[in-house]
mmCIF file of the N, C-alpha and C atoms, coordinates in Angstrom:
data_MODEL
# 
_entry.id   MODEL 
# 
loop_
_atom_site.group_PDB 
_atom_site.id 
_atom_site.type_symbol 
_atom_site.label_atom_id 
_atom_site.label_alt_id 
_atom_site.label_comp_id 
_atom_site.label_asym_id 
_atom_site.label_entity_id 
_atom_site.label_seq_id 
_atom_site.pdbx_PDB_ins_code 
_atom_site.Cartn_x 
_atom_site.Cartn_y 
_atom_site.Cartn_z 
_atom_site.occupancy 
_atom_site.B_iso_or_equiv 
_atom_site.pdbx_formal_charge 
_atom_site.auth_seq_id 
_atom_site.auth_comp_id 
_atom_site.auth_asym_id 
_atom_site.auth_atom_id 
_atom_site.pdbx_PDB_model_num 
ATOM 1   N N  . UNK A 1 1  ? 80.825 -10.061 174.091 1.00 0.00 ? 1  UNK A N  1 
ATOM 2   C CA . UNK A 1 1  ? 81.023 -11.476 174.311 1.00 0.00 ? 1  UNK A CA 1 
ATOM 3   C C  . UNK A 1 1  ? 82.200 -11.672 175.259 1.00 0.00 ? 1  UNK A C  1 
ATOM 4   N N  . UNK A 1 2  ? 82.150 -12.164 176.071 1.00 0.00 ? 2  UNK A N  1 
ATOM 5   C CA . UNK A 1 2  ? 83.042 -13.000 177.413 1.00 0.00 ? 2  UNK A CA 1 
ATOM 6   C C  . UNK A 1 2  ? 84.334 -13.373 176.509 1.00 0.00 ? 2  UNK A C  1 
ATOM 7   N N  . UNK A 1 3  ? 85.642 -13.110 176.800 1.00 0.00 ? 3  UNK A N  1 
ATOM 8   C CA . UNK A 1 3  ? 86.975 -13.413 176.267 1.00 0.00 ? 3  UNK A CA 1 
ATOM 9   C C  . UNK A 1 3  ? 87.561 -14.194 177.354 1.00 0.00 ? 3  UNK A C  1 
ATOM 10  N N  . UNK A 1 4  ? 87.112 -14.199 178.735 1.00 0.00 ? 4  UNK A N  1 
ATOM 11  C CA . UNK A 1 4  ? 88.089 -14.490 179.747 1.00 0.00 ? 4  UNK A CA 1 
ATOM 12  C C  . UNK A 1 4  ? 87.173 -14.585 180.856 1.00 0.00 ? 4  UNK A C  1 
ATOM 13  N N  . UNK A 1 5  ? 86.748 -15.729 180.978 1.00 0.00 ? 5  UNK A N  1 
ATOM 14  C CA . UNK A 1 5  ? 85.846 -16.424 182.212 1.00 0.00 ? 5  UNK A CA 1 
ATOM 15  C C  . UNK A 1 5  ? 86.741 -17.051 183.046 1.00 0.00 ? 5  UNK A C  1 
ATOM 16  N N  . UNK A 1 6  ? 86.381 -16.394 184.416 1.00 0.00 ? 6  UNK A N  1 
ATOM 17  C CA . UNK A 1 6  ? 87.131 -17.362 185.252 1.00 0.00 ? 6  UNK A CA 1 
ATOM 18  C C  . UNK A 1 6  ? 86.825 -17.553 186.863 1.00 0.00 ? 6  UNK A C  1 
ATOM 19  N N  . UNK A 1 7  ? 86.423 -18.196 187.498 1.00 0.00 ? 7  UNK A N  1 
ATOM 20  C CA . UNK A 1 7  ? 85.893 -18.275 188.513 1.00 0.00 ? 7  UNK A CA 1 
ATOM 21  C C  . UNK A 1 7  ? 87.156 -18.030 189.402 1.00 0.00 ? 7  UNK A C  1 
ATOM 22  N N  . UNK A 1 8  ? 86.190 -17.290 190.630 1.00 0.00 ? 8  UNK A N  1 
ATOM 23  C CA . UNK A 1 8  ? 87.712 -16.805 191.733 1.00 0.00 ? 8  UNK A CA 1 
ATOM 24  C C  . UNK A 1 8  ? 87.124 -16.800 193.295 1.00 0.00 ? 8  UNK A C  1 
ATOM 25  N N  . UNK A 1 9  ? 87.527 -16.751 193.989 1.00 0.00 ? 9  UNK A N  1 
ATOM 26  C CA . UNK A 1 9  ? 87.219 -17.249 195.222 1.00 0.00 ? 9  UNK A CA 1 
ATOM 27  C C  . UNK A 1 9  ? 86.517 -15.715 196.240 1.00 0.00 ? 9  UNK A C  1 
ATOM 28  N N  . UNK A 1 10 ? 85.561 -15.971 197.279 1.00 0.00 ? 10 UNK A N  1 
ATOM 29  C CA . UNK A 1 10 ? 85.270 -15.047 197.599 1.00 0.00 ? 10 UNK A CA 1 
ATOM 30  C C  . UNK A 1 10 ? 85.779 -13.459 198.318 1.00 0.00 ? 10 UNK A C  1 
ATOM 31  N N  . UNK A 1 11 ? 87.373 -13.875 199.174 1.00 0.00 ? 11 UNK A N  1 
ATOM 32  C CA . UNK A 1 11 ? 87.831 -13.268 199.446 1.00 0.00 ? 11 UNK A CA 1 
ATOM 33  C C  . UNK A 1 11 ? 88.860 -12.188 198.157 1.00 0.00 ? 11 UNK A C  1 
ATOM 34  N N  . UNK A 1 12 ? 89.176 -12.713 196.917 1.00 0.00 ? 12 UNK A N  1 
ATOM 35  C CA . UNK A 1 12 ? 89.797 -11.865 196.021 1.00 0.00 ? 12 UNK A CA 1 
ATOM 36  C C  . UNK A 1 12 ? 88.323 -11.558 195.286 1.00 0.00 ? 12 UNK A C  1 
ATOM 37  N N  . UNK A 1 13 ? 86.820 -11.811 195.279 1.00 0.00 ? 13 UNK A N  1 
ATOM 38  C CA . UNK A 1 13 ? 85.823 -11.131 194.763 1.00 0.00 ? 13 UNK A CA 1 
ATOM 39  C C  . UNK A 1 13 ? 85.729 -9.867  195.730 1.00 0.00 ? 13 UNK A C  1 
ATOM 40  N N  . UNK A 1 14 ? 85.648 -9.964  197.628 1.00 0.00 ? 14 UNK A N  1 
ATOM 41  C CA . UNK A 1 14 ? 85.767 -8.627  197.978 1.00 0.00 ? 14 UNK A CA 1 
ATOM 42  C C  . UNK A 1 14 ? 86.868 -7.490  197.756 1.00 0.00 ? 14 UNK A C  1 
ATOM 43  N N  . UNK A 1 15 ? 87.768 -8.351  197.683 1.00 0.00 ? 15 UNK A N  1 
ATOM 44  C CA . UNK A 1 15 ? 88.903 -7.471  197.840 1.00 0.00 ? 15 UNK A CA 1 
ATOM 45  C C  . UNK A 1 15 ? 88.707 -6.357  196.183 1.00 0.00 ? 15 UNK A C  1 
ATOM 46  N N  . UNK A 1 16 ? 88.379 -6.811  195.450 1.00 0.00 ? 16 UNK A N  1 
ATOM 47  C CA . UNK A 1 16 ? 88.324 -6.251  193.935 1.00 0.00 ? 16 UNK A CA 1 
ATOM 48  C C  . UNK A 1 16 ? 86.907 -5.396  194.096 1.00 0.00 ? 16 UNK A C  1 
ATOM 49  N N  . UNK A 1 17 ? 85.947 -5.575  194.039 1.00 0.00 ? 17 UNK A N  1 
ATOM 50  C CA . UNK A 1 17 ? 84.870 -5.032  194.647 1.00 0.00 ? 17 UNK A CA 1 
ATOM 51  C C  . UNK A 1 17 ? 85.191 -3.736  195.494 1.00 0.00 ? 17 UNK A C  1 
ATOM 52  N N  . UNK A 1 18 ? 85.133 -4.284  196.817 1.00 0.00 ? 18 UNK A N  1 
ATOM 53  C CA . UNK A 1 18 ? 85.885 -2.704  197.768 1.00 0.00 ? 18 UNK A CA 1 
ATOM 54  C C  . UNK A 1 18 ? 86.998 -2.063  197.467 1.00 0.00 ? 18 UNK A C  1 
ATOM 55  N N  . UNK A 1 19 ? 87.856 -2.416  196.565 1.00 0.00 ? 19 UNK A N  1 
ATOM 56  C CA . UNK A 1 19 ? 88.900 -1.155  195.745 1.00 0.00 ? 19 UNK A CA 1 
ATOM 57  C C  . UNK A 1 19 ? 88.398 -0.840  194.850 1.00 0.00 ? 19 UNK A C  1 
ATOM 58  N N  . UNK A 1 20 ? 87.170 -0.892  193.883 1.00 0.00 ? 20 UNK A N  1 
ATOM 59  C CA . UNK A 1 20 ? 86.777 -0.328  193.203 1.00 0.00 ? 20 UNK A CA 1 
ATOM 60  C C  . UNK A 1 20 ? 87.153 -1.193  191.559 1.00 0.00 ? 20 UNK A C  1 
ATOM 61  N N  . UNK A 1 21 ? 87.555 -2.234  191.625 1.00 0.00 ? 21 UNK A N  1 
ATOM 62  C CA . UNK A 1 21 ? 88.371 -2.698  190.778 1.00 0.00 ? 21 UNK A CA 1 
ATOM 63  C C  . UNK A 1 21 ? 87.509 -3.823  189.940 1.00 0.00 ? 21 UNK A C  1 
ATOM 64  N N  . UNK A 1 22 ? 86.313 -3.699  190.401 1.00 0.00 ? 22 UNK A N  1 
ATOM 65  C CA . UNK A 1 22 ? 85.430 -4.948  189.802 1.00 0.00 ? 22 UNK A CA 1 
ATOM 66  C C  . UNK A 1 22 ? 83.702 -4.392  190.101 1.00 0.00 ? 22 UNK A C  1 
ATOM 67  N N  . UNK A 1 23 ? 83.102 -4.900  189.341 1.00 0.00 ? 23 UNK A N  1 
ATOM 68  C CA . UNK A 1 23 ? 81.631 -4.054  189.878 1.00 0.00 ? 23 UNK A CA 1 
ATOM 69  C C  . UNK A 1 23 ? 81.041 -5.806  190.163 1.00 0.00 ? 23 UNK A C  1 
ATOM 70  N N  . UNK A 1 24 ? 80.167 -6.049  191.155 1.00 0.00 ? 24 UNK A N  1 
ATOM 71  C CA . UNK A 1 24 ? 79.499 -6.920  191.547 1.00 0.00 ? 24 UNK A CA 1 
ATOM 72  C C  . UNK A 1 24 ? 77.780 -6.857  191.320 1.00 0.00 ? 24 UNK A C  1 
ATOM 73  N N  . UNK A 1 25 ? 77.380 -8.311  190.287 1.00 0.00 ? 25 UNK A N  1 
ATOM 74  C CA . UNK A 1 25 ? 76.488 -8.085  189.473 1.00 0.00 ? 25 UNK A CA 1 
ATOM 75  C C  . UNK A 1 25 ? 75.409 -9.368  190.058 1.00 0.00 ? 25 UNK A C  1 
ATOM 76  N N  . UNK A 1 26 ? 74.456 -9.164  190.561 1.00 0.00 ? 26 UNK A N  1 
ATOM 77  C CA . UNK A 1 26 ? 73.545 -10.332 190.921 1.00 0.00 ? 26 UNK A CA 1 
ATOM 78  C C  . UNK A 1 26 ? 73.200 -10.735 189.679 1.00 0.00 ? 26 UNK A C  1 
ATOM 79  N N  . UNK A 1 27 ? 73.172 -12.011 189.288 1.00 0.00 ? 27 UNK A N  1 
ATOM 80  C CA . UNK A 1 27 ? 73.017 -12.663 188.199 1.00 0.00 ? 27 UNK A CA 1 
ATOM 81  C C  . UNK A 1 27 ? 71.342 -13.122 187.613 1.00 0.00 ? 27 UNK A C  1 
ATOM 82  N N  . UNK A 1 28 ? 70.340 -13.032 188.714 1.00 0.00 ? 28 UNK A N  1 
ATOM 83  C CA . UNK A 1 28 ? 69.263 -13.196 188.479 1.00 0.00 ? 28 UNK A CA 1 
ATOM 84  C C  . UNK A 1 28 ? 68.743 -11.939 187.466 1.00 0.00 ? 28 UNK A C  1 
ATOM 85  N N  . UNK A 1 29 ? 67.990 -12.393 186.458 1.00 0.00 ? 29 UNK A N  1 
ATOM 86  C CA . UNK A 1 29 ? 67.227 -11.151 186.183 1.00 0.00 ? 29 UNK A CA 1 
ATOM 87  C C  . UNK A 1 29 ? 65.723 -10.945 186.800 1.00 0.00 ? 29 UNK A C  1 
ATOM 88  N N  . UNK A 1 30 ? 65.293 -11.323 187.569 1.00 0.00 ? 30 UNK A N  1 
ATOM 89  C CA . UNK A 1 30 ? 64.093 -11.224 188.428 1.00 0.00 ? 30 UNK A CA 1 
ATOM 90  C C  . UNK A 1 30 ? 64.910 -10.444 189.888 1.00 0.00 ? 30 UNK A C  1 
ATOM 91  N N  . UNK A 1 31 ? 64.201 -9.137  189.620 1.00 0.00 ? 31 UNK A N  1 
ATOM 92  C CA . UNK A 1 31 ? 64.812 -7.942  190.631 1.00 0.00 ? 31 UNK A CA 1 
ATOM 93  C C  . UNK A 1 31 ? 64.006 -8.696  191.918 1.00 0.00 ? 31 UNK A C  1 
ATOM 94  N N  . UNK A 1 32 ? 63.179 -9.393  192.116 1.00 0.00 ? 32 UNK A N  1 
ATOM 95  C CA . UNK A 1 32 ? 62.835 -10.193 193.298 1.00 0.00 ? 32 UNK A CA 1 
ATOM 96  C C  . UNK A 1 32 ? 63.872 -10.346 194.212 1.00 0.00 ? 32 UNK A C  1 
ATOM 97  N N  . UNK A 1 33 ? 64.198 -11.539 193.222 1.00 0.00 ? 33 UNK A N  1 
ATOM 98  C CA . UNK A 1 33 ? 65.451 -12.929 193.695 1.00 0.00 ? 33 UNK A CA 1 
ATOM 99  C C  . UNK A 1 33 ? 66.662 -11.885 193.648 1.00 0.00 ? 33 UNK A C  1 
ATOM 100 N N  . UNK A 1 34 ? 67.044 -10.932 193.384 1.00 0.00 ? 34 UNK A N  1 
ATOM 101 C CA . UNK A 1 34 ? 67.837 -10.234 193.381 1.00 0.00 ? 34 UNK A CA 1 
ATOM 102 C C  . UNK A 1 34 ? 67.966 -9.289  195.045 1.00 0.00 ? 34 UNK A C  1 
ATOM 103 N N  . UNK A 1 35 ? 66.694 -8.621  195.069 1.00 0.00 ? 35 UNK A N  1 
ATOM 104 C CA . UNK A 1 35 ? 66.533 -8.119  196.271 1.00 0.00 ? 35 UNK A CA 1 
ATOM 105 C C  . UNK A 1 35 ? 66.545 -9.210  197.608 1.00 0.00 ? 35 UNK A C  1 
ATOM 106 N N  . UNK A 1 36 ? 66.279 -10.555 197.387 1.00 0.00 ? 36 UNK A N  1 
ATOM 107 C CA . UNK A 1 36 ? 66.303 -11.588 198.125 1.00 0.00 ? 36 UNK A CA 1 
ATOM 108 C C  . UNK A 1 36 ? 67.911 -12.052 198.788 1.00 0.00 ? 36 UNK A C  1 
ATOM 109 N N  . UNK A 1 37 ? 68.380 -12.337 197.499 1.00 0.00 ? 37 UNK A N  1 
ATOM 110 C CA . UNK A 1 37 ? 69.906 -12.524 197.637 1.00 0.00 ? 37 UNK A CA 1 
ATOM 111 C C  . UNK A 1 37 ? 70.964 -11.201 197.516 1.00 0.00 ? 37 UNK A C  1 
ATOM 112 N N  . UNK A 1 38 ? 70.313 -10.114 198.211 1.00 0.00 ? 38 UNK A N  1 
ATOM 113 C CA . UNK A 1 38 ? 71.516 -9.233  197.548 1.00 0.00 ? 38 UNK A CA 1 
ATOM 114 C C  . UNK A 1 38 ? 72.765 -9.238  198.310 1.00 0.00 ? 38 UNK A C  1 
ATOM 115 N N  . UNK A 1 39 ? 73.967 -8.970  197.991 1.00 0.00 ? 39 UNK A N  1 
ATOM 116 C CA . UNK A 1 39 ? 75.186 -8.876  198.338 1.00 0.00 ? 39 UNK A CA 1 
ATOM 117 C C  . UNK A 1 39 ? 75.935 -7.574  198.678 1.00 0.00 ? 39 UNK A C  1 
ATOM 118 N N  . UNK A 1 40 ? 76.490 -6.875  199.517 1.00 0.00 ? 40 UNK A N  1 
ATOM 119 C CA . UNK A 1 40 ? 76.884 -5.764  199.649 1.00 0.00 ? 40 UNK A CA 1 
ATOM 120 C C  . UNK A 1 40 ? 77.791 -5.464  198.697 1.00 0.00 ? 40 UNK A C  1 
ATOM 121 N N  . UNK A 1 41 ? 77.241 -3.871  198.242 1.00 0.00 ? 41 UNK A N  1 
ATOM 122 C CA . UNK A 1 41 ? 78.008 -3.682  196.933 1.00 0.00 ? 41 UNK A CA 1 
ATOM 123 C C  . UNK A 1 41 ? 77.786 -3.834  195.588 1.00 0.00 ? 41 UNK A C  1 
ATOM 124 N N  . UNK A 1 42 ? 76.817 -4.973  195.637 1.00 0.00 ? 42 UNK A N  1 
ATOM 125 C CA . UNK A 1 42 ? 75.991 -5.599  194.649 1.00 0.00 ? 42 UNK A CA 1 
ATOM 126 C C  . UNK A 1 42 ? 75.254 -4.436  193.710 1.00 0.00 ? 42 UNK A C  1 
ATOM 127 N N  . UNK A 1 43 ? 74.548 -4.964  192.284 1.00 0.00 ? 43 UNK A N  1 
ATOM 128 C CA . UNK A 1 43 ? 73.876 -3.920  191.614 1.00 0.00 ? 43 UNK A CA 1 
ATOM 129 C C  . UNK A 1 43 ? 73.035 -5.222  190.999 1.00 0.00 ? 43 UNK A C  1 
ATOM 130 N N  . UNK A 1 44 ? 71.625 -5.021  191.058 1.00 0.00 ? 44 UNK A N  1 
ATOM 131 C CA . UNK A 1 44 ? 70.592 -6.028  190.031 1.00 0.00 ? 44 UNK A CA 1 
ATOM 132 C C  . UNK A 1 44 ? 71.074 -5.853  188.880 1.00 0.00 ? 44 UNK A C  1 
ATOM 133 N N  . UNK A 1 45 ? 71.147 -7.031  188.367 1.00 0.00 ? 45 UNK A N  1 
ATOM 134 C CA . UNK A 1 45 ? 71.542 -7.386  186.893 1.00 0.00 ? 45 UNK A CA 1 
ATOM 135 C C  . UNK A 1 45 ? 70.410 -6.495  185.939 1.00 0.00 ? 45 UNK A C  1 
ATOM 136 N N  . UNK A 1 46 ? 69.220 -5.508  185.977 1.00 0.00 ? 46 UNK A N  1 
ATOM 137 C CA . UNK A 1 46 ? 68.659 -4.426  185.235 1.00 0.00 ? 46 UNK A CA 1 
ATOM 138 C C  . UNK A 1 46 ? 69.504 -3.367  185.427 1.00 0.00 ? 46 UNK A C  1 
ATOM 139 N N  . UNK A 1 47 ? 69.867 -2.690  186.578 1.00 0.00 ? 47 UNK A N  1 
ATOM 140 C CA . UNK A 1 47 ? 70.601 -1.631  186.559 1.00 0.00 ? 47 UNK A CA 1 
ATOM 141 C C  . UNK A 1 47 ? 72.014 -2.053  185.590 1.00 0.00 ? 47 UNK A C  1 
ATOM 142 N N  . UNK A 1 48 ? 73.002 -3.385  185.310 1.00 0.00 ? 48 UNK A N  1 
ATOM 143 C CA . UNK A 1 48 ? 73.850 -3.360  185.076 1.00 0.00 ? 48 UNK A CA 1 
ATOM 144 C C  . UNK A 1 48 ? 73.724 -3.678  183.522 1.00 0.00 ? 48 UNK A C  1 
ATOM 145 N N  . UNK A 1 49 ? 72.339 -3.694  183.214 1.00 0.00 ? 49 UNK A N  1 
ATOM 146 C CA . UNK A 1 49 ? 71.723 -4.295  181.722 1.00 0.00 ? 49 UNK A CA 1 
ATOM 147 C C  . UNK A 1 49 ? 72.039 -2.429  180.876 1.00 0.00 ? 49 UNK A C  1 
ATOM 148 N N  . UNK A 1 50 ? 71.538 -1.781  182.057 1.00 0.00 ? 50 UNK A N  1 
ATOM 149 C CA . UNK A 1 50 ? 71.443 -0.078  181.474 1.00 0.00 ? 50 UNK A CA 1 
ATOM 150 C C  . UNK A 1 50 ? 72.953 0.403   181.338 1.00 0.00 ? 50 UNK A C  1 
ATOM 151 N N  . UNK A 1 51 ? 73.606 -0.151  182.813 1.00 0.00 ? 51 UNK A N  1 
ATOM 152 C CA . UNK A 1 51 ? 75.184 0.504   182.460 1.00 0.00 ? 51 UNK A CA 1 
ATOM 153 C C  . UNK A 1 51 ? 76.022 -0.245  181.609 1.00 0.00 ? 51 UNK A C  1 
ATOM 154 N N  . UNK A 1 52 ? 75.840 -1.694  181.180 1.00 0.00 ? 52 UNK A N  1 
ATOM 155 C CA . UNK A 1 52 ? 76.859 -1.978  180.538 1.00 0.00 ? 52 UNK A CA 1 
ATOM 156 C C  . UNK A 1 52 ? 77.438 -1.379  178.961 1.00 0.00 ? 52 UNK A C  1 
ATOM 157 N N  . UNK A 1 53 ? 76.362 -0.209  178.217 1.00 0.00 ? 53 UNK A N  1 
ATOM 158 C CA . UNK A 1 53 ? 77.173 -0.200  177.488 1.00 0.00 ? 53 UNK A CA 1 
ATOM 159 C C  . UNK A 1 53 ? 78.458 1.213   177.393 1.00 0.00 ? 53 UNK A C  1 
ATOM 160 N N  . UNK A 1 54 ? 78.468 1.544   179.013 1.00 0.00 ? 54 UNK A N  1 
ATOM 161 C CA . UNK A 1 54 ? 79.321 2.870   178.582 1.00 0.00 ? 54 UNK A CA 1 
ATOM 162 C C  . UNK A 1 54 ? 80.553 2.530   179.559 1.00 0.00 ? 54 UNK A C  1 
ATOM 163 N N  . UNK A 1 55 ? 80.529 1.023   180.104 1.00 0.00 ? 55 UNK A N  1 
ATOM 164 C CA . UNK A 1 55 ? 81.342 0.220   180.969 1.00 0.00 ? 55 UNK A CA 1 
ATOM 165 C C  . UNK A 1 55 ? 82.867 -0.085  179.880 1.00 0.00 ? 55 UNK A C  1 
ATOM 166 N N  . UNK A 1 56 ? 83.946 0.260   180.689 1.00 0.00 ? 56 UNK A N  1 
ATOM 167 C CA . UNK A 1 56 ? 85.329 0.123   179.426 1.00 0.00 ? 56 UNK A CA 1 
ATOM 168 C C  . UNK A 1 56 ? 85.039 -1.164  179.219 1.00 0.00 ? 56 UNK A C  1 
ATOM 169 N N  . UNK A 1 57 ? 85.868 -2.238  178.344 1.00 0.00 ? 57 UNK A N  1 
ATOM 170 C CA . UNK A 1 57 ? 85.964 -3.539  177.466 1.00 0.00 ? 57 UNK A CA 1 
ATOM 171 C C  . UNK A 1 57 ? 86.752 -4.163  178.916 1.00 0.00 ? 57 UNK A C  1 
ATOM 172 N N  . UNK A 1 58 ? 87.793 -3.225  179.599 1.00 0.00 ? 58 UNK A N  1 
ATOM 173 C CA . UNK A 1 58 ? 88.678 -3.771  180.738 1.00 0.00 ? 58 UNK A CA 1 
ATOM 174 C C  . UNK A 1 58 ? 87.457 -4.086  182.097 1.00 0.00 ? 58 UNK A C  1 
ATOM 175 N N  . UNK A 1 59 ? 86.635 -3.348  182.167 1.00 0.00 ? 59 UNK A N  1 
ATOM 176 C CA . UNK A 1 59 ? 86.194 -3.754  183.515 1.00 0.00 ? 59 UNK A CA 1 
ATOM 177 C C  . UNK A 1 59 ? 85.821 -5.033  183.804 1.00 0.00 ? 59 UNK A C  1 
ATOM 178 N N  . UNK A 1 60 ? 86.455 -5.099  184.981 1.00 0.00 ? 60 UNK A N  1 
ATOM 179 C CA . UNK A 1 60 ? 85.930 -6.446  185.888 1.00 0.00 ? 60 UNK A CA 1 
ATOM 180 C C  . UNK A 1 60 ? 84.780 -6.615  185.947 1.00 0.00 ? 60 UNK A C  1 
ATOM 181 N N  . UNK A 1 61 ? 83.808 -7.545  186.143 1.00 0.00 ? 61 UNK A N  1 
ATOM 182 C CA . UNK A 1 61 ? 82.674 -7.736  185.968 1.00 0.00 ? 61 UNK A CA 1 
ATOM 183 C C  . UNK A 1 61 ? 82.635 -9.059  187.003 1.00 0.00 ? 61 UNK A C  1 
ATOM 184 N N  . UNK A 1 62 ? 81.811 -9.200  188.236 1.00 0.00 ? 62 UNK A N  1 
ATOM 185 C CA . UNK A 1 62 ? 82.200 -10.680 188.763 1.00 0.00 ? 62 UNK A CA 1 
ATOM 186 C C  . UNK A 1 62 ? 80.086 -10.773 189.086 1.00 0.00 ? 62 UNK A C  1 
ATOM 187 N N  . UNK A 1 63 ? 79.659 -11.713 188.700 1.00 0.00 ? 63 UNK A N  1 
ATOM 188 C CA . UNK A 1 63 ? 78.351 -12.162 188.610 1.00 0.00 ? 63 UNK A CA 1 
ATOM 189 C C  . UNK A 1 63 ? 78.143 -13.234 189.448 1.00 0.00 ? 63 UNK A C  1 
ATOM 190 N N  . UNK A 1 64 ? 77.078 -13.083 190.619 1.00 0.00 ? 64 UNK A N  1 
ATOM 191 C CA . UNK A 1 64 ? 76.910 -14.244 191.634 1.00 0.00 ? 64 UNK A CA 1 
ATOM 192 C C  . UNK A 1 64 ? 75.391 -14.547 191.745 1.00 0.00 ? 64 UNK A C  1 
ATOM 193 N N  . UNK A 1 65 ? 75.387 -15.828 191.843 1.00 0.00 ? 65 UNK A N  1 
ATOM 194 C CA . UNK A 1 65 ? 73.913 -16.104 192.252 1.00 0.00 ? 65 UNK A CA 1 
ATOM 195 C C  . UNK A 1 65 ? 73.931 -17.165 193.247 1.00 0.00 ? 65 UNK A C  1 
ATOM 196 N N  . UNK A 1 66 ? 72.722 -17.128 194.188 1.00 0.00 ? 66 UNK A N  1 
ATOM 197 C CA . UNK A 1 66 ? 72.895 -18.241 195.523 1.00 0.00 ? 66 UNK A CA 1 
ATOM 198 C C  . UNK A 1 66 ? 72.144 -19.486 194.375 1.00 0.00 ? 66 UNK A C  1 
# 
């Protein structure tokens, strides 16, 4: 469950992203609309359905949809 929601602007979403410091999650679950809108760096919200449970409690997590 989400402890700490917080919306942040696009330039501190790359910057966290390309250091490795946040994983970037397309928010659709239709791998379609996913492949449609994807984002560099990005992972379909199925692949991140499989990794989230061996993901630490700390990781960044930032979820986008157009």
């Amino acid at each position: 469950m989400a402890t700490n929601v917080e919306r942040i602007d696009v330039a501190t979403a790359r910057q966290n992203v390309a250091a490795g410091r946040a994983l970037l999650i397309c928010g659709y679950e239709d791998d379609a609309k996913c492949r449609k809108s994807r984002l560099e760096g990005s992972m379909p919200f199925a692949r991140f359905e499989a990794l989230a449970p061996t993901l630490p409690k700390s990781q960044e997590i930032i979820f986008y949809c157009a």
